[in-house]
C-alpha positions in Angstrom: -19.3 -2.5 -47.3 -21.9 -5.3 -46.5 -23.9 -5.1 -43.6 -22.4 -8.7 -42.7 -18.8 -7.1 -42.8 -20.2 -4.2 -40.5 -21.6 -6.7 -38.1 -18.1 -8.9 -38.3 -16.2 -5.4 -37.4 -18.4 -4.9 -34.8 -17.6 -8.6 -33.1 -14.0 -8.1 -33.4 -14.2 -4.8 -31.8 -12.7 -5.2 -28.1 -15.0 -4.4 -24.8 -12.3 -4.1 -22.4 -8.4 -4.3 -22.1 -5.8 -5.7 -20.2 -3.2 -3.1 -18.8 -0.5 -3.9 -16.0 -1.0 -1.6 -13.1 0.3 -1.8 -9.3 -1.8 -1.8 -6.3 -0.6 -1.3 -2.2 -2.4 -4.1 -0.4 -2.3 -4.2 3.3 -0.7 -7.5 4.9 -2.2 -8.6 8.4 0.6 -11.5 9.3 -1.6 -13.6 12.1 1.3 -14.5 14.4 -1.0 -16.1 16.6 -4.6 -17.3 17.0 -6.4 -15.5 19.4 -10.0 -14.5 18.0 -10.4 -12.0 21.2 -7.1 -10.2 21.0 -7.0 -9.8 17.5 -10.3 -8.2 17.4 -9.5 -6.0 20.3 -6.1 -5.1 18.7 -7.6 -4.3 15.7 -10.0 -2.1 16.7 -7.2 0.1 18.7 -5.5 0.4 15.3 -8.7 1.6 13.9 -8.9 4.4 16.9 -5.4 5.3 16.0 -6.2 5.5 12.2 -10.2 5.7 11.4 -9.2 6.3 7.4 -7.6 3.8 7.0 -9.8 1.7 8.4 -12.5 2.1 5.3 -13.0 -0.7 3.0 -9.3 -1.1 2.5 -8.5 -4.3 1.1 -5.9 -6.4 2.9 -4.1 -9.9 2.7 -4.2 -11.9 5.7 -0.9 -14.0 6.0 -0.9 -16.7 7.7 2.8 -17.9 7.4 3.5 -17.5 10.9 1.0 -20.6 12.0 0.8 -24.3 11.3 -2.4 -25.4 8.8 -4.3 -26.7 11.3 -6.7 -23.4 11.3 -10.1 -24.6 10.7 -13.0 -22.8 8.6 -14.8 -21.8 11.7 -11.6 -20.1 13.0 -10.3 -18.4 9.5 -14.1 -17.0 8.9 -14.2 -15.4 12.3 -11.1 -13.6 11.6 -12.1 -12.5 8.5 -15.5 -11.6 9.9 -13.3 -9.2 12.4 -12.0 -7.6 9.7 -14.9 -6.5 7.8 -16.7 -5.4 11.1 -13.5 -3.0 11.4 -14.0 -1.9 7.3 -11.5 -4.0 5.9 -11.8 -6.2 3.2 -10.1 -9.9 2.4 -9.1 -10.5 -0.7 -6.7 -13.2 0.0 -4.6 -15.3 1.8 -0.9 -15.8 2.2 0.8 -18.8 3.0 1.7 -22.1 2.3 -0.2 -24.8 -0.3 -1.7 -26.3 3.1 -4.0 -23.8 3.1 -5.5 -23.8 -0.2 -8.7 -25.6 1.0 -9.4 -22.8 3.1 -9.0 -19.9 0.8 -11.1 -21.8 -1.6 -14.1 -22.7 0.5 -13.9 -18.8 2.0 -13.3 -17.6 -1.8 -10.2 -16.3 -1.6 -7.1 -16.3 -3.7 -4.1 -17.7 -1.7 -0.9 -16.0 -2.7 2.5 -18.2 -2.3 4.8 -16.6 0.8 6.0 -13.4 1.3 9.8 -13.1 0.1 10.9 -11.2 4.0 10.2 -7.7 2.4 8.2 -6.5 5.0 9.0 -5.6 8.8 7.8 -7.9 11.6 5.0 -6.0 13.1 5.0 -6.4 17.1 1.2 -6.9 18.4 2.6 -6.7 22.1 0.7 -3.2 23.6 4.3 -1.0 23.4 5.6 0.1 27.0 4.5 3.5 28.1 8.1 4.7 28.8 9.1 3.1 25.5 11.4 5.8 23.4 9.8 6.5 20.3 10.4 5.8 16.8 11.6 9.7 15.2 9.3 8.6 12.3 6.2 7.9 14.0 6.5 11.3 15.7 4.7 12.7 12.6 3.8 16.7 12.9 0.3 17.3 12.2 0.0 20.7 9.8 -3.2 23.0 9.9 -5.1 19.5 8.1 -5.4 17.3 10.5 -5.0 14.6 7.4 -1.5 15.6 6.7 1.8 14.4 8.2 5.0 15.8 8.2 8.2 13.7 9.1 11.5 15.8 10.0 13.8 12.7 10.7 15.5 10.1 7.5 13.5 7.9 5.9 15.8 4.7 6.6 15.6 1.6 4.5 13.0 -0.8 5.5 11.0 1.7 6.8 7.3 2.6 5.9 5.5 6.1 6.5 1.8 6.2 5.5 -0.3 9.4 5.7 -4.0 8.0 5.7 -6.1 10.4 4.3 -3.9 13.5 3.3 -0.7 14.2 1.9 2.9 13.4 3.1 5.6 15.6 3.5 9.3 14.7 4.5 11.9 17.5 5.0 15.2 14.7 5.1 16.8 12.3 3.1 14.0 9.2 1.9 17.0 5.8 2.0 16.8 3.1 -0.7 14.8 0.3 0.5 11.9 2.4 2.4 9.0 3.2 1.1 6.6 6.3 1.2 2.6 6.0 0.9 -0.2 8.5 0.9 -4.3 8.9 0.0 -3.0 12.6 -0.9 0.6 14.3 -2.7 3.9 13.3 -1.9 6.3 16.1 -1.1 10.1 15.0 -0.3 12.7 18.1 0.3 15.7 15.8 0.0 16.6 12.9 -2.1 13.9 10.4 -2.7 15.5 7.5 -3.1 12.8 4.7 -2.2 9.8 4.0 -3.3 7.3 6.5 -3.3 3.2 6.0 -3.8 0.6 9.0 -4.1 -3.0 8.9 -4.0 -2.9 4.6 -2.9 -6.6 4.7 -2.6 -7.2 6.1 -6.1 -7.0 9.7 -6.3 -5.8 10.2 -9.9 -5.2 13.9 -9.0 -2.2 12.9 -6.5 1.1 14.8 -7.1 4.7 13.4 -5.9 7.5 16.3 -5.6 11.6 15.8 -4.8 14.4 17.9 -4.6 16.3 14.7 -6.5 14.3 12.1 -7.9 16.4 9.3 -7.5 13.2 6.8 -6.5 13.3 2.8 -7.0 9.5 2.8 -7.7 7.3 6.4 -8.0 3.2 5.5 -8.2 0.5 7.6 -8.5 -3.2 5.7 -8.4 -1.6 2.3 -9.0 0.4 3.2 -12.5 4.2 3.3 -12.0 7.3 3.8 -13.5 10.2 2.2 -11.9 13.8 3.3 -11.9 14.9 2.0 -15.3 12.3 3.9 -16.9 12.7 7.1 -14.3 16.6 7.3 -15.1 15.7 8.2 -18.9 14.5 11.9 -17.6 15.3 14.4 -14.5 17.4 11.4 -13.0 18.8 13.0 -9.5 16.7 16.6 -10.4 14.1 18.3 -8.9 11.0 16.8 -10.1 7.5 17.2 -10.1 5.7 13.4 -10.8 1.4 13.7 -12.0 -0.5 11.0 -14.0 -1.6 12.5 -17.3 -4.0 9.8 -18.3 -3.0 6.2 -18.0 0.6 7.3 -17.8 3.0 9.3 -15.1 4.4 12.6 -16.5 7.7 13.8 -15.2 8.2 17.2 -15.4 11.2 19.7 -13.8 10.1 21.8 -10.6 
């Protein structure tokens, strides 16, 4: 072999590849423009969450208002959100605002398809009953939550920073996020996404794996792939190189 064939090997060897993966962004839907409100309702999110709150990339939607948001206004949002530790990687919204994801170097993503829930910015009432779900049990880590109430569909528990543990039913249609494991003593029947923020040694764990969508640091298998092996078993979900491994528990 020539040292012109070594060197024409050598070009067609590749330097990087192209491999489908998923990753959770954050949505911010602006509802309203108020620079003052949204920065002081942002950072009482961040009191009530400080992980979360750490470079986290986010999409900021802006479906709910008209396009007549200037530069000046959009860059002061955004400017909010990095103060608080979050980053902007995009907008969301109509072709109106194309200009201004391109002059703030953005990508603008078409609209959201309804999936997710209407977040109310209104301060909730004091005397307000609350949501079974939120009332997430702290164990001895202060990181970890623990929900003893259903999982209902359209739903969304997130345990910043630690692992999640639900001892009931997880409904079709909700969906289940932690930085840490994922531990369901029921049927997991949603979607269910370990280790968001990249921790490749993230395990997910059911009593009946009978998920939509399982992740574990952005690679997935989704239920037409999970039904080939412990469909509606115990199962015990870990990443074994650039693939999930499902394995009986």
């Amino acid at each position: 072999m020539t040292v012109d064939t070594n060197l024409d090997l050598l070009e067609q060897d590749p330097v990087f590849n192209l491999k489908g993966g998923m990753l959770t962004v954050t949505v911010i839907e602006v509802v309203r423009l108020d620079t003052g409100r949204f920065a002081k309702q942002l950072a009482e999110k961040k009191e009530q969450a400080p992980n979360f709150f750490s470079d986290t990339p986010v999409v900021i939607s802006l479906e709910k208002l008209d396009a007549h948001m200037n530069l000046s206004t959009l860059a002061g949002l955004l400017q909010i959100c990095k103060n608080h530790g979050l980053l902007p990687v995009a907008l969301r919204g109509s072709e109106n605002f194309r200009p201004l994801a391109q002059q703030s170097g953005l990508v603008l993503m078409p609209p959201g398809r309804g999936r997710e829930k209407p977040v109310e910015v209104a301060a909730p009432e004091p005397q307000a009953a609350p949501d079974p779900v939120a009332e997430a049990v702290q164990s001895g880590s202060a990181q970890n939550k623990i929900i003893t109430q259903p999982i209902r569909s359209g739903q969304q528990v997130y345990a910043p920073g630690g692992d999640l543990v639900v001892l009931a039913p997880v409904s079709a249609g909700s969906e289940l996020l932690a930085d840490g494991n994922i531990h369901v003593y029921g049927p997991l029947r949603g979607r269910a996404l370990a280790g968001v923020r990249g921790n490749t040694e993230a395990r997910i764990f059911c009593h009946s794996l009978e998920a939509e969508l399982v992740s574990i640091a952005g690679h997935y298998k989704t239920a037409e792939d999970l039904r080939k092996s412990h469909w509606k078993l115990a199962a015990h979900i870990s990443l074994d190189g650039d693939s999930l491994k499902i394995a009986a528990l």
